[in-house]
Backbone bond lengths (Angstrom), bond angles and torsions (degrees), N, CA, C in turn:
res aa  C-N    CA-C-N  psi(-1)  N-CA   C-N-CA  omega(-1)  CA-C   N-CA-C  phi
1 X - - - 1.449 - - 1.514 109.65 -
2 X 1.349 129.22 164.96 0.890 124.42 -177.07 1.783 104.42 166.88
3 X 1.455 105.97 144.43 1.349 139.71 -146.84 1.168 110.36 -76.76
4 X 1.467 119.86 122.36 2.005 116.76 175.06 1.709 98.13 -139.26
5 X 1.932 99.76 106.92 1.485 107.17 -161.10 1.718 79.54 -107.12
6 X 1.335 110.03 139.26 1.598 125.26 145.70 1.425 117.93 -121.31
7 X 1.318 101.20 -160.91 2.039 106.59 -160.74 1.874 89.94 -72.89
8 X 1.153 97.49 -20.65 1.692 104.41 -158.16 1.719 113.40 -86.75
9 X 1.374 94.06 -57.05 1.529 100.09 -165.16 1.547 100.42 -139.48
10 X 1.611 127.88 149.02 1.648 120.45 135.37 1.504 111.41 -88.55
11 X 1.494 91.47 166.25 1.521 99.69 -164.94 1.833 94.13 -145.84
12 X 0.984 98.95 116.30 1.841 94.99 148.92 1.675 146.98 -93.82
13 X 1.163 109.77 120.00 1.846 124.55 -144.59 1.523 85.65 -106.53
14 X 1.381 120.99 121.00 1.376 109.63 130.34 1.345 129.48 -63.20
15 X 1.188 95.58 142.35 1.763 109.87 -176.16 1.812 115.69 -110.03
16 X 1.130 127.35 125.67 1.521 124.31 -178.11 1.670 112.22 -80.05
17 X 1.557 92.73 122.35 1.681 81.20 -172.62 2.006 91.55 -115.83
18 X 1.612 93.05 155.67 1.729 108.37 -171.70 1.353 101.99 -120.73
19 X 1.496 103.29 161.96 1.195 90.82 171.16 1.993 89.46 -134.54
20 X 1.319 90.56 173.43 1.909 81.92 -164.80 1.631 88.90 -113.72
21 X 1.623 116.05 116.41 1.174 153.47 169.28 2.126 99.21 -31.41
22 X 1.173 101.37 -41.11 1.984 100.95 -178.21 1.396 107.99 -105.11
23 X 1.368 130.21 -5.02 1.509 111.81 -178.88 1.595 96.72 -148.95
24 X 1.188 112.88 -5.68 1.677 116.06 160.08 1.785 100.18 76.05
25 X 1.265 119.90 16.91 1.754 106.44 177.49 1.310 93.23 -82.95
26 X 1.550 92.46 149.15 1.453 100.47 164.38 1.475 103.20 -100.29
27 X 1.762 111.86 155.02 1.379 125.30 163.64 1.589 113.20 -147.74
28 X 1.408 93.75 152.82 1.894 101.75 177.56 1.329 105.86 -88.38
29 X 1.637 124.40 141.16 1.557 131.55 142.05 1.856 115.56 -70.47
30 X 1.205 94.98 116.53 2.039 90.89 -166.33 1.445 68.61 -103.96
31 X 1.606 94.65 156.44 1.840 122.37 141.73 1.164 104.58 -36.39
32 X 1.532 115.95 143.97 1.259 121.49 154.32 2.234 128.04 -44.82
33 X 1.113 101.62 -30.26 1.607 105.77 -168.24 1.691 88.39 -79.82
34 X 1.449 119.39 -21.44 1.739 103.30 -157.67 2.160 108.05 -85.48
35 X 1.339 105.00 176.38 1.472 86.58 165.00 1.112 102.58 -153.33
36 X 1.587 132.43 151.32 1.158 116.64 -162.63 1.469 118.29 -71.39
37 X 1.196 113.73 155.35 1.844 125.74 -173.86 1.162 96.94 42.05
38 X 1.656 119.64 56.05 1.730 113.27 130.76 1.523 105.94 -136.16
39 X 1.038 105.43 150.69 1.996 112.41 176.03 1.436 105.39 -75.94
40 X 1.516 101.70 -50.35 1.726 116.77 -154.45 1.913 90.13 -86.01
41 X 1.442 101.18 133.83 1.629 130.49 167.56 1.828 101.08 -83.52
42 X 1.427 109.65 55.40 1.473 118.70 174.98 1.341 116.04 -94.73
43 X 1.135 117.11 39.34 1.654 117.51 -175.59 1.782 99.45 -99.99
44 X 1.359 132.61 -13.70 1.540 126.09 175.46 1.321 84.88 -108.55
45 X 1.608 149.86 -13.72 1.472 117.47 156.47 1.218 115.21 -66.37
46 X 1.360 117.61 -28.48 1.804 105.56 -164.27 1.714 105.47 -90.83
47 X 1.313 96.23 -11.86 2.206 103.33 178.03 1.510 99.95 -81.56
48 X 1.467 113.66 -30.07 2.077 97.56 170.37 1.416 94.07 -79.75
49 X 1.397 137.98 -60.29 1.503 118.45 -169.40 1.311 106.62 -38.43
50 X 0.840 127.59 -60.56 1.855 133.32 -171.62 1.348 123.98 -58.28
51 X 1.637 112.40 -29.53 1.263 125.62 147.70 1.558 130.92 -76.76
52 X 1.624 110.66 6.60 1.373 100.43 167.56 1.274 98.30 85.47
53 X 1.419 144.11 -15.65 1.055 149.34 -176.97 1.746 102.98 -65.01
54 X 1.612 127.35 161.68 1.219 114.95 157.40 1.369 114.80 -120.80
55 X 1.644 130.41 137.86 1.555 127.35 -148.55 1.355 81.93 -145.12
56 X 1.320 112.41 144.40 2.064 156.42 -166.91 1.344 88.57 -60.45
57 X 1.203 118.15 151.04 1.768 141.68 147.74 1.870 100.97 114.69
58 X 1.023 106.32 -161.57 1.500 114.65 -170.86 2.072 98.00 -75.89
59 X 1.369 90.82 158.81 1.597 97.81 179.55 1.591 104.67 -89.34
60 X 1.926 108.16 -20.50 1.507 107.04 -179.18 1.227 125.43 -79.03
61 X 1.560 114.35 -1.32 1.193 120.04 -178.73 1.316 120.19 -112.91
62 X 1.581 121.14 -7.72 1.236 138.94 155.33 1.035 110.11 -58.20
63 X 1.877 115.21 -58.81 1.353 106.55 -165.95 1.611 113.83 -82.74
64 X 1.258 113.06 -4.90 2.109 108.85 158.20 1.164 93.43 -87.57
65 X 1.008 159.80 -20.90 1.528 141.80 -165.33 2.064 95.56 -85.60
66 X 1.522 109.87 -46.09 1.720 111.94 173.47 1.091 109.47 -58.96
67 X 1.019 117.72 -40.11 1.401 116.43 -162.15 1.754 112.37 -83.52
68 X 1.315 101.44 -10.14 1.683 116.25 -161.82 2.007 88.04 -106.35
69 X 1.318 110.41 -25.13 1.571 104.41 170.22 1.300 115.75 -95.76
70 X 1.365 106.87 -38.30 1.816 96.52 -178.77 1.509 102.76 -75.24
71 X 1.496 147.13 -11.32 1.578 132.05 145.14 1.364 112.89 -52.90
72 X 1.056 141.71 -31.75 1.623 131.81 -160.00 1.819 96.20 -135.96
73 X 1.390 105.27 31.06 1.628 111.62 169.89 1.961 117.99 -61.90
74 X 1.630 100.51 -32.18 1.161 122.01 173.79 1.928 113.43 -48.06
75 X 1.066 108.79 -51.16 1.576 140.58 -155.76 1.740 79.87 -83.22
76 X 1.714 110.49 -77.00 1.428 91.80 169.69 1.358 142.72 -32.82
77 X 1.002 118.15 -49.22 1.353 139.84 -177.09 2.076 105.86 -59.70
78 X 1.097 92.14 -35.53 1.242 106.69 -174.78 1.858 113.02 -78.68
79 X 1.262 114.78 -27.02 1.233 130.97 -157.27 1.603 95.17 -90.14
80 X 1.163 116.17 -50.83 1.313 140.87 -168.82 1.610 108.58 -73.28
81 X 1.171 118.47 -48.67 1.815 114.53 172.88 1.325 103.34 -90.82
């Protein structure tokens, strides 16, 4: 199980975890909206910050949440193409 918090609601998701039959790692299939090691579904708060837009909740948690995506933007970038 595992946690998907927005401005609105938390929610608890089961998550499917595998394990790989030739090298034995385990890994999770997440929803598309989740990413790994974050709770909060802040990816359309941090696309209005970035658009200049201004979006609800604290500004201190926006700016660790930007700052916590534009480090691992790479990984995004990767997930997405």
């Amino acid at each position: 199980w595992r946690y998907a918090v927005t401005e609105e609601f938390s929610i608890r998701i089961p998550i499917c975890r595998m394990k790989c039959l030739h090298c034995e790692a385990n890994f999770s299939i997440l929803p598309d909206f989740l990413i790994p090691y974050y709770q909060h579904t802040i990816l359309g708060r941090v696309l209005q910050n970035l658009e200049g837009k201004k979006s609800n909740g604290s500004r201190q948690l926006l700016k660790f949440h930007l700052n916590r995506y534009l480090k691992n933007v790479n990984w995004v970038h990767s997930f997405f193409v």
